[in-house]
Phi, psi and omega in degrees: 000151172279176198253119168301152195257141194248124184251104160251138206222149201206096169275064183314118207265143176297022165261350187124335202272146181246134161278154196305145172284119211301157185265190217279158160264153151272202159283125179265167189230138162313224166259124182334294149344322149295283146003309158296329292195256178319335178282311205291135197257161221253174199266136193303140189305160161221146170226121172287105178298145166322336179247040156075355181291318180210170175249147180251115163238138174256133168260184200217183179235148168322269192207133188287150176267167194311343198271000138300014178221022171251333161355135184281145193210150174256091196276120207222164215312048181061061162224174172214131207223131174236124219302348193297323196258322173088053146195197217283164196267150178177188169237188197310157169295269189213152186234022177193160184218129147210156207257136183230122180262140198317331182286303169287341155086002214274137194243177243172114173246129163276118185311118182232205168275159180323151177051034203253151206246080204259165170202180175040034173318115180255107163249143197322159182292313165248028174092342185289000157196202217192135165241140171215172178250152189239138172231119174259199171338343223133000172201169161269116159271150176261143220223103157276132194261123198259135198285309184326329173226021183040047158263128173255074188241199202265120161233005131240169172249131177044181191057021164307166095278063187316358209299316169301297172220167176255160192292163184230129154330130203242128161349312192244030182072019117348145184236154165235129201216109166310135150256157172272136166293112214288008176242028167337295157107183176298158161317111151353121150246143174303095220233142166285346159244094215317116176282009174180172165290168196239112195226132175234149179238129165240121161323125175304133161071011177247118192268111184230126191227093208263166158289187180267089164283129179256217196355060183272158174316178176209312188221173162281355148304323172313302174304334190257261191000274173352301189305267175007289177249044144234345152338131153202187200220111178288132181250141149234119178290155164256157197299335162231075146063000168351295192204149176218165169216109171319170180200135185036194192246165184304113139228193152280091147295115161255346180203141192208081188245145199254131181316153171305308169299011175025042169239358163226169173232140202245108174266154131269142184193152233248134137242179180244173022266146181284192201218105188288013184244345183240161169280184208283317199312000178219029170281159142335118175231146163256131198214127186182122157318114163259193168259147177279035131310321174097017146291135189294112166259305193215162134261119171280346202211145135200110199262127163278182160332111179258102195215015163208061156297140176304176150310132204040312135047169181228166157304133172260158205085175179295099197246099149120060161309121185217147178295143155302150178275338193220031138290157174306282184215070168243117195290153175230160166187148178266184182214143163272118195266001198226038191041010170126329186280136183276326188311330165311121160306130170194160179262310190241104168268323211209125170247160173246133200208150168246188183183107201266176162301160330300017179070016190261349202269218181282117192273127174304132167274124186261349169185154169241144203246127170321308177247192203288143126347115173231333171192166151178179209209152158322126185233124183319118172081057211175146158257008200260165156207165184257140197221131176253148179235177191193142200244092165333334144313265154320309166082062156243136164279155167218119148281146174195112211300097205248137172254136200266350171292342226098296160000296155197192214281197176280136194226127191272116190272333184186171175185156212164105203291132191307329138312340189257091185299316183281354135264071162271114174253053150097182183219126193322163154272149189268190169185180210211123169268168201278022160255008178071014189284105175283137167232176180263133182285140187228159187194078152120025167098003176232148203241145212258132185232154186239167190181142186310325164086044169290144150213129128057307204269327189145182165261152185210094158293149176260166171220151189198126158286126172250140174273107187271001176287275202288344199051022175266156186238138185229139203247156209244329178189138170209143209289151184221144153108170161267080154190159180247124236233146137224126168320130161240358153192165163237151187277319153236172193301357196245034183072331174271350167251122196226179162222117190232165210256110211243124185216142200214215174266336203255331173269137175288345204151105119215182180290163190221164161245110172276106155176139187056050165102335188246144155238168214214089212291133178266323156187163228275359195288135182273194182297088174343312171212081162305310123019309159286358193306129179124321180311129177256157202211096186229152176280137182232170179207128206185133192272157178271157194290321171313012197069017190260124176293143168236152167218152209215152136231133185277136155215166179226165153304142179309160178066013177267136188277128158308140190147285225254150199265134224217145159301183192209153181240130127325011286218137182207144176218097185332131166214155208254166187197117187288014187170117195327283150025279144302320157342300174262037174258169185295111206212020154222224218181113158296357183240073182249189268168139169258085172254121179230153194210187153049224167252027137007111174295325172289009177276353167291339177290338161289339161215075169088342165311140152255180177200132154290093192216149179095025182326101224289136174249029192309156173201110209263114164202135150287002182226119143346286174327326202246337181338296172296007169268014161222052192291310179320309169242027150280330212249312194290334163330304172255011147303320186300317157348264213278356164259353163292330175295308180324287234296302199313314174312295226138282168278029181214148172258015174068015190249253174300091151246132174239189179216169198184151165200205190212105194066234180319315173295329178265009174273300181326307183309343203261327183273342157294330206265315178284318155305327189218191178215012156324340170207164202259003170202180168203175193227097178254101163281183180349086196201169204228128198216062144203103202264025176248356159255359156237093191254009166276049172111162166180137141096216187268024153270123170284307183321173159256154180293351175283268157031261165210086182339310207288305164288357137294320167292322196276336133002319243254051207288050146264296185305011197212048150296016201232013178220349160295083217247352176245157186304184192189135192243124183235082186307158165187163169256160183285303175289023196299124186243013170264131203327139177083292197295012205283148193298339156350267258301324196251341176299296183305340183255342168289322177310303206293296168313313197293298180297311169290024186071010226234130166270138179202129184249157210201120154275087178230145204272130219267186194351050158244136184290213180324317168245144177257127172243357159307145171296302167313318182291317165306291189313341185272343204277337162281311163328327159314296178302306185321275196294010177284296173290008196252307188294300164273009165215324176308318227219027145329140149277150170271103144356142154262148164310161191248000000 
């Protein structure tokens, strides 16, 4: 049976007096239709083999029931983990696999167990099989898929340990498989009687100043738990289960990669002491080469405990250590030149440094980078890389072009503030070399790049040749028409034969193959919810009195007349923007498929509802510090915008309005509602409204609350619930494991309303995190939403004109 869901509710009358709280519920349901809607399972995932031949569809399930997310679970050094299976705890993937080859359109299903529960899907560097793991009962088993005869078979029974890495493809056809250790020993047990207090220590003059982190050690059961199911042993398999070999001894692996020249293996792994204030990502990491023999050639790293880093901040010393990809054996790693701090004034924060075998000499600096190291990546047929850094200020990237022989110096490709979407000039497409390394696919010194396309109009995705000699872009294919087209691989080396992920108002989604002039659908999928036919969807645009461009997507219900005045739901989410400019541009597509699922806010379109949604909440500052001292009266600037837009449009009487977000967004609902009188209810999901309980930082505030008290409180719509005059639905999962958001966050603000005279209803959903993926729980929360707004914005009075 389910853990009944506990609903309090305080309808407060306007002398003050609150009626008794209603008694407890169960699960509630929408309207059959949603509710048909929401059960119904979706269309299957795809994955392209590498070598361009055939597709993997995964199918999936709609939504699991709660009694999967009750599942017992272990919260450890901010993973949840379930001890039954010995991995990270969640529900089933996909539950059926078949292979379709490209050419021939012709499909294949693969026999799999009974029930089955796939993951950690692979496919070979050339495609000819694919490994995954079925997770049953008490163990994982390991599965290699052969593409060639759609045959699957078991080449292990139990004992992945998947919690770190998933197995990885070996040079030579091979598997690398974390395993549980087979002399391990039992589980940890919890004795009831404590050998001691849970003791923490803070250093006199050392400032350690973390996020709010949850689900942390707590005690030394933890500690011993932790260990327990995250200890593994790398095994290398042969692909049909032949033959194995241990590699080192039993540890905590978090990564474990074998060199392109597949003669050495660079483990990383955890030590103590662990930490109750930090995740395991600021345990002790060790990083040090082996032989696959399981021999010591170096140690590269031992990074300590990091549990008192600035704000944003890095480790100093040698960090993200990695193989070059498409060297034999070569190590890379940055060092931070700016002890670590972004506060620090430097011209150079970050070096990039190598390291060949035998891993002993002097490590070469191949550049030094102005901002912080943010990625880089490998180019097919090429020793070079492209490597990006990023200044958190500006928030500009700059690419730039490292040759790792010397040869000659580092050539800057580019640079662009990262907000500024209509020049983004695309992102390489990848390909997988035959060490299993993803790189940017390359051809004649030129690299094929694809991009989202924003412009003024809408997105017009690209396909683009970059010259890396001339640094001219020759652009190749760019989507037209009413449907919205995007590349997911390409087929041949020039680009001109592709595949792209195809969508319109009438396709839900699918693939298409572009080649020699013809295009060509690979499949079929249907309409999800036909039933919806009719939703109209238009991109909009409309200004804040401040002259800050704003942009929405409109959608009304099938069958709305122009004319006639409709409720209306808000949906919103805040982002900060270093310039008006980019704030408003334009970053979706009128022909994108009105797909709604899960607890989708666009189901308000089912019943009579319009919607605004992705309403823009920019909050516009030049300097990143300081920004959120006018969070406030940015937001509430463009709610009015946009509910002034409704009235102007037609379809909103500027009256029955409600507003909703979801996390960051619903910390917004609670400060529109307390700050303006602009709407007649609100929705707050998962969302956090007291900011003195994360006072090293949240979203892009950087101060700290010591800083500055004044722009924490006033942050703060817990400290202003005495002015929240309209209802409030305040949704949260119990189990919320995301930083700040913890379910406090909405018991404490209902509380707050509830005490100060305020109407407010309190959700809390029994084993959901952040997001809800129980089936009951999505159902109720729109049965929740419906009668909320149904109650305080559908059936509002209208003024009569005058």
């Amino acid at each position: 049976m389910y853990r009944s869901l506990v609903v309090i509710s305080s309808f407060a009358l306007a002398v003050g007096l609150a009626a008794p709280a209603l008694a407890q519920q169960g699960y509630q349901t929408p309207p059959q239709a949603v509710t048909d809607i929401v059960t119904r399972a979706p269309s299957p995932g795809v994955s392209v083999s590498p070598d361009s031949k055939q597709m993997l569809l995964m199918e999936r399930v709609a939504l699991p029931p709660v009694a999967d997310l009750a599942k017992p679970m272990e919260k450890l050094a901010g993973l949840r983990l379930d001890p039954s299976t010995n991995d990270r705890h969640g529900t089933r993937a996909s539950v059926g696999l078949s292979l379709q080859d490209i050419a021939s359109g012709t499909v294949r299903r693969v026999a799999l167990p009974a029930d089955p529960d796939i993951s950690d899907v692979a496919w070979a560097p050339d495609g000819s099989k694919l490994v995954f793991t079925n997770t049953r009962a008490g163990a994982i088993d390991l599965y290699v898929l052969d593409s060639k005869t759609a045959q699957a078979r078991k080449v292990m029974t139990g004992g992945v340990n998947p919690i770190f890495q998933n197995a990885r493809w070996l040079a030579d056809g091979s598997l690398l498989v974390l395993t549980i250790p087979e002399q391990r020993g039992p589980m940890p047990t919890r004795s009831l009687t404590p050998v001691g207090p849970a003791i923490q220590d803070a250093a006199g003059g050392k400032a350690a100043q973390t996020r709010t982190y949850q689900d942390l050690l707590q005690n030394p059961h933890d500690e011993a738990m932790f260990a327990w199911l995250a200890t593994s042993q790398p095994v290398i398999l042969a692909a049909d289960g032949s033959t194995r070999r241990a590699v080192g001894v039993p540890r905590i692996y978090t990564s474990v990669t074998a060199s392109p020249d597949g003669k050495y293996l660079l483990m990383e792994w955890l030590e103590q002491p662990f930490s109750y204030q930090v995740p395991w990502t600021r345990f002790p990491v060790t990083s040090a080469v082996y032989t696959r023999d399981g021999k010591l050639v170096q140690t590269i790293a031992k990074q300590p405990l990091a549990d008192a880093l600035p704000v944003q901040g890095v480790v100093t010393g040698r960090r993200n250590v990695e193989w070059h990809p498409t060297e034999g054996a070569l190590l890379l790693w940055s060092e931070a030149q700016d002890g670590g701090d972004p506060r620090v004034k430097s011209a150079n924060r970050d070096n990039l440094l190598a390291l060949a075998a035998p891993f002993s000499g002097t490590p070469r600096l191949l550049a030094r980078l102005e901002d912080r190291l943010a990625g880089m990546s490998g180019i097919e047929k090429s020793d070079d890389l492209i490597v990006q850094d990023y200044d958190r200020d500006t928030r500009e990237m700059r690419e730039t072009l490292v040759d790792v022989t010397g040869a000659s110096a580092p050539r800057q490709l580019s640079i662009r503030n990262v907000q500024d979407a209509y020049a983004d000039p695309g992102s390489p497409l990848t390909t997988v070399t035959g060490s299993g390394f993803d790189v940017a696919r390359s051809s004649d010194g030129k690299l094929l790049l694809s991009g989202a396309g924003a412009t003024p109009d809408g997105l017009r995705p690209f396909l683009r040749r970059f010259d890396l000699a001339t640094l001219k872009t020759e652009e190749i294919w760019r989507n037209s028409g009413e449907q919205l087209e995007s590349v997911v691989d390409v087929v041949s080396d020039d680009g001109r034969s592709f595949i792209t992920s195809y969508e319109s108002p009438t396709n839900p989604g699918n693939l298409k193959l572009h080649a020699g002039g013809t295009e060509r659908f690979l499949t079929n999928f249907p309409d999800p919810h036909p039933e919806l036919t009719g939703i109209q969807r238009e991109l909009v645009t409309y200004k804040r009195a401040d002259g800050v461009d704003l942009t929405a997507t409109l959608y009304l219900p099938p069958g709305y007349k122009s004319g006639d005045t409709l409720p209306v739901v808000v949906w919103a989410y805040p982002r900060e923007f270093n310039d008006a400019a980019t704030a408003g541009q334009n970053r979706d597509s009128p022909y994108r498929f009105t797909r709604i699922s899960g607890m989708s806010h666009l189901f308000f379109l089912t019943q009579g509802y319009a919607v605004l949604d992705r309403a823009a909440m920019p909050v516009v500052g030049a300097d990143p510090e300081t920004v959120n001292d006018s969070f406030i009266e940015q937001i509430v600037a463009s709610a009015k915008a946009a509910v002034d837009f409704t009235v102007q449009r037609g379809f909103g009487d500027g009256v029955r309005v409600g507003v909703g977000g979801h996390s960051y967004g619903a910390f917004m609902t609670a400060h529109l509602l307390a700050q303006s009188d602009l709407f007649r209810a609100g929705i707050a999901r998962s969302g956090a409204y007291n900011r003195t309980l994360t006072p090293f930082g949240f979203q892009s505030e950087r101060r700290v609350f010591w800083d500055t008290p004044d722009t924490y409180y006033r942050l703060s719509p817990f400290m202003a619930a005495n002015k929240i005059n309209e209802p409030i639905l305040f949704i949260h999962g119990e189990n919320d494991s995301n930083p700040g958001t913890f379910p406090e966050q909405s018991e404490r603000m209902f509380a707050a309303v509830k005490g100060t005279g305020g109407t407010a209803r309190l959700v809390m959903l029994p084993h959901e995190d952040h997001g809800y993926r129980g089936r009951e729980s999505v159902l109720h929360t729109l049965a929740e939403m419906f009668d909320w707004f149904d109650k305080y914005v559908k059936n509002a009075k209208v003024p009569p004109a005058k």
